[in-house]
N, C-alpha and C positions, 0 to 999 in steps of 0.2 A: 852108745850111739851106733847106729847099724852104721854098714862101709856104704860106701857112696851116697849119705846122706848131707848135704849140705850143712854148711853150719849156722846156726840160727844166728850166731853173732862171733866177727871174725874173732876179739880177743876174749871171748867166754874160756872158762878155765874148769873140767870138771872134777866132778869129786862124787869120789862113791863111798865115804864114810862119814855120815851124821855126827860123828863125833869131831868132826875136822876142825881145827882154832879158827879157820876162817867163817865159819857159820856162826860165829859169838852173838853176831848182832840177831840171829835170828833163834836162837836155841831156848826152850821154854817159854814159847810166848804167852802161853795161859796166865802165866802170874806179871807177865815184864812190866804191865803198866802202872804196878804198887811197889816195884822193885828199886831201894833208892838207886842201883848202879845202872837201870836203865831210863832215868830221864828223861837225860839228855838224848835217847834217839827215839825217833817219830817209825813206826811202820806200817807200809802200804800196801795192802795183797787187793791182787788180782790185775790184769789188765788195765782198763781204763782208770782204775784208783795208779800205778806205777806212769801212765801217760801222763799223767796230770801233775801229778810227782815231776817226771822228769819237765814239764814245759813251767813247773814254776822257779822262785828263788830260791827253792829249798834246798840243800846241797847235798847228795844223795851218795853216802858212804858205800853201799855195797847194791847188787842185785841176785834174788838165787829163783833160779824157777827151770821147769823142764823145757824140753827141748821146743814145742810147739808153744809153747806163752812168750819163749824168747823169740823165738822168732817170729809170732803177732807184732812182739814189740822191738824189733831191727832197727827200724828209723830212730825211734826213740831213743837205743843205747847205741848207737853206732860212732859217737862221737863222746860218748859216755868216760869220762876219767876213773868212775870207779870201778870195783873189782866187779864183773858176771860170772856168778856158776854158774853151772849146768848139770842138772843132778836127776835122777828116777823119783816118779811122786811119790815110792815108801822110803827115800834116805830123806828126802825133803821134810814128811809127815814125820817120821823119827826126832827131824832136829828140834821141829818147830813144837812137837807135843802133842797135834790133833791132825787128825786126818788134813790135807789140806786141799782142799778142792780147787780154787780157785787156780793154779798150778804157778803159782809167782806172786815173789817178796821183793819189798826196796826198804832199804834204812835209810834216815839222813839225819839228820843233824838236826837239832832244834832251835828254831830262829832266835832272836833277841826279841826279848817283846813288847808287843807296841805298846803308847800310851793312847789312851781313852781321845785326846786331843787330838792325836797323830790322824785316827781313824777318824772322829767328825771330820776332822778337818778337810776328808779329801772325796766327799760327797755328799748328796742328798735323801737320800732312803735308807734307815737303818733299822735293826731290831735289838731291842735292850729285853735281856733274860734275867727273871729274879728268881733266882734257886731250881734251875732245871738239872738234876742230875743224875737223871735216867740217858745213859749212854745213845739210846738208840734214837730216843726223843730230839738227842741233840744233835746227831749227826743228821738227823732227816731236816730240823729245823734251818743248819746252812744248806742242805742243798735244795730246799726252798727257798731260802733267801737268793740262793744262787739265781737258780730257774726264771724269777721272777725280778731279776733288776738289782736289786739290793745292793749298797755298796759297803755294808760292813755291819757287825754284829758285837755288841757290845757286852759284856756279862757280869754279874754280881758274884763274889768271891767262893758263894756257896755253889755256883755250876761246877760241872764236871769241865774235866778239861775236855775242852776239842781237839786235842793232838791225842788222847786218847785212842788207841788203834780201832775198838770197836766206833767207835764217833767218828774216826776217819775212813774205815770203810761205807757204814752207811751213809754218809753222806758223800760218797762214791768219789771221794778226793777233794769235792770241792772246797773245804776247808783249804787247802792249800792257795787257792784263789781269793778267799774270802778276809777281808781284814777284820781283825778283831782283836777284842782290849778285854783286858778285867777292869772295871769301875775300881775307883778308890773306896777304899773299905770302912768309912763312911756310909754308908747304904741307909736310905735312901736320899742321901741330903745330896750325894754324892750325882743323882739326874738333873740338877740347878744346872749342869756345864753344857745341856742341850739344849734348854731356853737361851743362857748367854750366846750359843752357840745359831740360836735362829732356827731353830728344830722343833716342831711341836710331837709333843709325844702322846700318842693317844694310848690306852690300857683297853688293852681286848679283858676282858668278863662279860661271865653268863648274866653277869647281875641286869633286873629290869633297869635298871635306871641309864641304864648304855644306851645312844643313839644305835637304832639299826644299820647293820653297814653299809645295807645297801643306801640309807640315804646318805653318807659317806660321803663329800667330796676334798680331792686336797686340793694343797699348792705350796709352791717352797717347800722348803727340807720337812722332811718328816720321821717319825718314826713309832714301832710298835713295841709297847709291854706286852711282854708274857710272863705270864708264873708257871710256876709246875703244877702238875695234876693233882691234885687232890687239895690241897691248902688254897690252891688259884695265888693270885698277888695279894702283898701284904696288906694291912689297910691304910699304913703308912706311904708305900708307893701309890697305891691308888689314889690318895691324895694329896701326889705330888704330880699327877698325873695334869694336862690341861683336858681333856675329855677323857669320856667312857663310850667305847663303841661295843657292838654286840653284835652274834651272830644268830638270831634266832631261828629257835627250834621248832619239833615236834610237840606236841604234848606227850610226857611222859618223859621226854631227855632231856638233859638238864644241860649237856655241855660234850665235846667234842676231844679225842683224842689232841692236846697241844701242837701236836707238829702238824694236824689237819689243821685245827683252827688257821694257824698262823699260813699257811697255803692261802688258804681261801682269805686272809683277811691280805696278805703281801697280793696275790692278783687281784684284788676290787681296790687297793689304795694304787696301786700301779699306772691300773684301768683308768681310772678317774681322775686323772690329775689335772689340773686344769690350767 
């Protein structure tokens, strides 16, 4: 830190050796999230993914980022109980494995997790995912649902996890904000708890036989099936489903990147609600 440059954050602590024990939580991130001894912690790079971070309940073990990210984020840590580095982006880059552009890390802790009930329970728009486990699909998927109302995100056993770091960067932290359950493993008997629940759950597919969305309208609680790309939803959930909505197309395309679809179908059921 050059002399008389202020300090990004008054109890930040540095460190100019990537090998330091206190970088544990953040050292080799390339492999940490198949690592059984990293589980247990969630991490968050970049600015507004570490704001988001710090305004939720998540309880956030350490922070390590250069001098100008830290102190973007001042208000943020300034009442912060856990440790702050303050380190150069190549001791940074060193710990972590890859270059790190983003120029700032948070760890925390990984919540208790809800149940499926927890989450109906405590609103009315949801999305229920059957086998998305393409990282990036699902991180964009909550911060769609985010953008667009949503109060929680439901998943079948074969998703990827959302605390997943790459899932929780692109979905730019909102995960941290979003409630979400893994369904009981059970699949698909296991979507009966949104009916009892007063939820109707509509199944986006390409197939013709979907209402188009646009003529779409809701009311009371609702919620969206999605499958993953290529297989789409099973036939089994599809016919646990109570409709089939559709987003039609061009001639020649058959169907839509999932984490568009689900955009576009989360703002017209939003839209429309009546």
């Amino acid at each position: 830190m050059s002399r008389g440059y202020a300090p990004a954050v008054d109890h930040a602590v540095d460190i100019v050796d990537s090998a330091d024990p206190r970088l544990a939580d953040f050292r080799d991130l390339t492999d940490a999230d198949v690592r059984p001894d990293r589980r247990g912690i969630v991490i968050a790079e970049g600015v507004n993914v570490v704001q988001r971070l710090a305004r939720s309940s998540y309880r956030i073990r350490a922070v390590a980022g250069v001098e100008s990210k830290l102190t973007a984020l001042s208000s943020s840590l300034a009442t912060l109980a856990a440790p702050v580095y303050r380190l150069d982006k190549w001791t940074l880059s060193d710990a972590v494995g890859f270059r790190v552009t983003r120029g700032v890390l948070a760890s925390a802790d990984r919540p208790g997790a809800r149940t499926a009930r927890d989450v109906v329970g405590s609103g009315r728009r949801f999305a229920v995912l059957e086998a998305i486990n393409d990282f990036e699909n699902l991180g964009s998927i909550f911060r769609n649902a985010a953008a667009f109302g949503l109060d929680g995100v439901l998943l079948d056993s074969r998703c990827a996890d959302p605390l997943y770091r790459r899932c929780v960067r692109v979905s730019m932290g909102h995960v941290f904000g979003m409630p979400f359950a893994v369904l009981p493993d059970r699949w698909p008997e296991s979507l009966a708890m949104l009916s009892q629940a007063g939820i109707r759950l509509s199944a986006l597919t390409p197939r013709p036989a979907g209402r188009a969305l646009r003529t779409v309208r809701t009311g009371g609680k609702w919620a969206v099936l999605l499958g993953a790309e290529g297989p789409g939803l099973s036939e089994a959930a599809l016919g646990l489903a109570d409709d089939w909505i559709r987003i039609p197309m061009a001639d020649g395309v058959d169907s839509l990147n999932v984490a568009t679809a689900a955009a576009i179908a989360f703002w017209h059921l939003a839209e429309s609600e009546i």
